[in-house]
VOSE-11243 format. One record per residue: residue number from 1; x, y, z of N, C-alpha, C in turn. Coordinates in steps of 0.02 Angstrom, whole numbers. Example, Ala and Ser with C-alpha at 12.3 -4.5 7.8 and 13.67 -1.06 7.14 Angstrom:
<rs>
1,660,-284,390,615,-225,390,660,-165,390 .
2,642,-112,354,684,-53,357,645,2,394 .
</rs>
This chain:
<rs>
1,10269,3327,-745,10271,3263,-710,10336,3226,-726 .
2,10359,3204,-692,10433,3163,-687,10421,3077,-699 .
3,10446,3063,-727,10450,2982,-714,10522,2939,-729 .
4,10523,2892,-679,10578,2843,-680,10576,2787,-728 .
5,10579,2771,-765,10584,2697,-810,10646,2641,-799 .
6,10625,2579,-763,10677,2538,-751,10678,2489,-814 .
7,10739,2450,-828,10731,2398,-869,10795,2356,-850 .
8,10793,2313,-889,10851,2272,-870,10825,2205,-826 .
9,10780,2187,-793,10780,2161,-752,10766,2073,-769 .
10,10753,2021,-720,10752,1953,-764,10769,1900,-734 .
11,10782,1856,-740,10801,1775,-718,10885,1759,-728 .
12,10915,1760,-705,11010,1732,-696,10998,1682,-672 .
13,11059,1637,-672,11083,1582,-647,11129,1613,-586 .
14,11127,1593,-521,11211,1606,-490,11261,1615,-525 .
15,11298,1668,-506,11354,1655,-518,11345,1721,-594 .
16,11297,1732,-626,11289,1774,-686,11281,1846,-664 .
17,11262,1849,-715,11271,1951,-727,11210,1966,-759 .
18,11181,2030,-725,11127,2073,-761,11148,2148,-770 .
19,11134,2199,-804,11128,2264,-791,11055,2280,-806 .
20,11031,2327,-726,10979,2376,-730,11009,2437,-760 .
21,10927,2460,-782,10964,2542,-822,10881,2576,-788 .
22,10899,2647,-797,10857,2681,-767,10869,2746,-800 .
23,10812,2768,-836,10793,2834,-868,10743,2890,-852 .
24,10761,2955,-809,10728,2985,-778,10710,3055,-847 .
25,10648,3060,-852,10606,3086,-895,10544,3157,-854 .
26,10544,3213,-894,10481,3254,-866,10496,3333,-869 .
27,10480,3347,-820,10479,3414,-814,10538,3439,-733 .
28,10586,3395,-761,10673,3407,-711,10694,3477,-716 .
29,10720,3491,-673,10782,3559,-664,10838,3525,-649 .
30,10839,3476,-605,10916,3444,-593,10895,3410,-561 .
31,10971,3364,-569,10941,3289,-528,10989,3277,-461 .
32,11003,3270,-403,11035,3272,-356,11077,3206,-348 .
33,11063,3145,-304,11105,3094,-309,11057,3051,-315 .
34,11058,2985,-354,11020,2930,-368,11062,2868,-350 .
35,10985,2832,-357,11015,2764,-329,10962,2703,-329 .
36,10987,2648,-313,10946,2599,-329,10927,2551,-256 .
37,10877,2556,-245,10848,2515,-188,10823,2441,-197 .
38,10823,2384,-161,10781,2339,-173,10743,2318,-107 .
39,10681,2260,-143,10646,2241,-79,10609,2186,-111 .
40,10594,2168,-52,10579,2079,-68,10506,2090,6 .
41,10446,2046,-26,10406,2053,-1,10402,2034,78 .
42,10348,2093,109,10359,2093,181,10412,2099,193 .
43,10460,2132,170,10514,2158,204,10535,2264,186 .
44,10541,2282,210,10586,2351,205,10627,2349,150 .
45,10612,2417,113,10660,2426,50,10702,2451,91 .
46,10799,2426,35,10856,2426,65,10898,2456,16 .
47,10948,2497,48,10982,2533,-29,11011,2452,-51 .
48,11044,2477,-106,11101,2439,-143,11160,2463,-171 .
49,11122,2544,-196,11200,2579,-215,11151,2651,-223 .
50,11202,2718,-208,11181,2770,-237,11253,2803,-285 .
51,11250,2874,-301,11261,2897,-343,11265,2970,-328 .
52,11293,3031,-319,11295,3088,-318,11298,3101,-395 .
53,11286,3173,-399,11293,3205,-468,11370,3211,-479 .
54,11410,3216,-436,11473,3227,-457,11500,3149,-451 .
55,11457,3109,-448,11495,3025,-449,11513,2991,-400 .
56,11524,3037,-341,11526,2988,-272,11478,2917,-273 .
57,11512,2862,-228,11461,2807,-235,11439,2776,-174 .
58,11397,2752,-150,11383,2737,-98,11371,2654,-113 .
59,11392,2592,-74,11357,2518,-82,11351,2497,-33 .
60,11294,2455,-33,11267,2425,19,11337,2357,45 .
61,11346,2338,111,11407,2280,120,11394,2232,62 .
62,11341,2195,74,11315,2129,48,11351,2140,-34 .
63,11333,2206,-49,11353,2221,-147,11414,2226,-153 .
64,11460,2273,-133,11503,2293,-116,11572,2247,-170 .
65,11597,2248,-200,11638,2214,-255,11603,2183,-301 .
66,11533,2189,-308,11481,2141,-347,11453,2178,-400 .
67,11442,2244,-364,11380,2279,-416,11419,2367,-434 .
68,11401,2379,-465,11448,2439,-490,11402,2501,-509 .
69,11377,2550,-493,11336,2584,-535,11361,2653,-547 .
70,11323,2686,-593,11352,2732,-651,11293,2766,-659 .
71,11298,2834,-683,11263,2847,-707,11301,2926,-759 .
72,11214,2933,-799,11238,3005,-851,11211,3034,-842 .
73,11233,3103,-847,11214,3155,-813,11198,3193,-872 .
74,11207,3193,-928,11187,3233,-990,11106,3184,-1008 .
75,11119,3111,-1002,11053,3075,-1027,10981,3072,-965 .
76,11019,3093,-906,10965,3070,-835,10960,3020,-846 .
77,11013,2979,-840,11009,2897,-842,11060,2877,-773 .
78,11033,2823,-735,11070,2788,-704,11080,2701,-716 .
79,11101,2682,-693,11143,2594,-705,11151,2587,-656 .
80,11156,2510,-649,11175,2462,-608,11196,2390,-619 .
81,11256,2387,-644,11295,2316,-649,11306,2296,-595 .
82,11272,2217,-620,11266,2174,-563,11305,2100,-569 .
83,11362,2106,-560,11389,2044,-570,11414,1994,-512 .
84,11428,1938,-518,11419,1860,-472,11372,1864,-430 .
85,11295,1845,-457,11231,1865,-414,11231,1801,-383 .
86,11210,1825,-309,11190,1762,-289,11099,1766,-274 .
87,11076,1692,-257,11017,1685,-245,10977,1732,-185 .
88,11018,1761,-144,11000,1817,-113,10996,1889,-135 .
89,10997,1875,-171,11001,1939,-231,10931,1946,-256 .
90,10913,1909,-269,10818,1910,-307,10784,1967,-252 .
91,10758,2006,-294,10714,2075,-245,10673,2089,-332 .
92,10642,2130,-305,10626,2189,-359,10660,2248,-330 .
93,10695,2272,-394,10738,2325,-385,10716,2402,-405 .
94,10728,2458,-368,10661,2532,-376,10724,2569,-389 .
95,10740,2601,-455,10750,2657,-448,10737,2720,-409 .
96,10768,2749,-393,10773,2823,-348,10805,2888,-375 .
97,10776,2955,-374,10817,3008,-399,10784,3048,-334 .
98,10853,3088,-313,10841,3146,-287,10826,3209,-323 .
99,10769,3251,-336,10779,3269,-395,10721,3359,-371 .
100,10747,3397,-408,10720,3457,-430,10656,3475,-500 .
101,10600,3499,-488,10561,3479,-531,10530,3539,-542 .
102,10512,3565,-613,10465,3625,-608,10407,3627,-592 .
103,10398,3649,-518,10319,3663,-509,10323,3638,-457 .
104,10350,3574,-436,10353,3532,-356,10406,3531,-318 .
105,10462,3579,-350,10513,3570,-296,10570,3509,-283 .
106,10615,3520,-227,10629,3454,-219,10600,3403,-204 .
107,10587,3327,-211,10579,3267,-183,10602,3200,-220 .
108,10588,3153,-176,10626,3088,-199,10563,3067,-258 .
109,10596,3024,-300,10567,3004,-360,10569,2920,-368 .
110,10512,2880,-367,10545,2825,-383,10514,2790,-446 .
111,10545,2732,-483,10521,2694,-544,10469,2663,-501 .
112,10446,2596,-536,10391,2555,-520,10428,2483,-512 .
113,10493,2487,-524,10540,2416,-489,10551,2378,-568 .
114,10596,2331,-543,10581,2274,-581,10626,2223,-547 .
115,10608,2156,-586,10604,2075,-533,10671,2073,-542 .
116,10708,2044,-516,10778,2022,-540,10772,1938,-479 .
117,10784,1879,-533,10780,1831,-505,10830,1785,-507 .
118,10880,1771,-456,10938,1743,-457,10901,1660,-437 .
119,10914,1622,-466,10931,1526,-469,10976,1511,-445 .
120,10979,1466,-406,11031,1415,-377,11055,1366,-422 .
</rs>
């Protein structure tokens, strides 16, 4: 069984900085490209950034000079620095792995989120 663990997540002021971290754990063969989604209730989860294994990056416009993510490929860890948040920024944020698993094959993987709450 595979699991995602998010942390990082919390209350900013505008204008501040958080980093999510994300630790993928289980019974992996490899992990493909990851990434971090958010969503805010009654609405559609939305990327924010992904990640290839070889480091390519993908960001959503809205993030785009704001948020930076990273990840390790020896730890199955991914990141997400999030800096000059604005109040449109508050979601709960879901880890994602594309990922290879013994026994199930490929499929997408996700954490259980966490709040990230930007103040005006």
């Amino acid at each position: 069984q595979v699991q995602l663990v998010e942390s990082g997540g919390g209350l900013v002021q505008a204008g501040g900085s958080l980093r999510l971290s994300c630790a993928v754990s289980g019974s992996i063969v490899s992990i493909n490209a990851m990434g971090w989604y958010r969503q805010a209730p009654g609405k559609q989860r939305e990327l924010v950034a992904t990640i290839t294994s070889g480091g390519s990056t993908n960001y959503a416009d809205s993030v785009k000079g704001r948020f930076t993510i990273s990840r390790d490929n020896a730890k199955n860890t991914v990141a997400l620095q999030m800096n000059s948040l604005k109040p449109e920024d508050t979601d709960v944020y879901y880890c994602n792995a594309d990922l290879w698993s013994w026994g199930k094959g490929r499929y997408d993987s996700w954490g259980r989120g966490t709040q990230v709450t930007v103040s005006s």
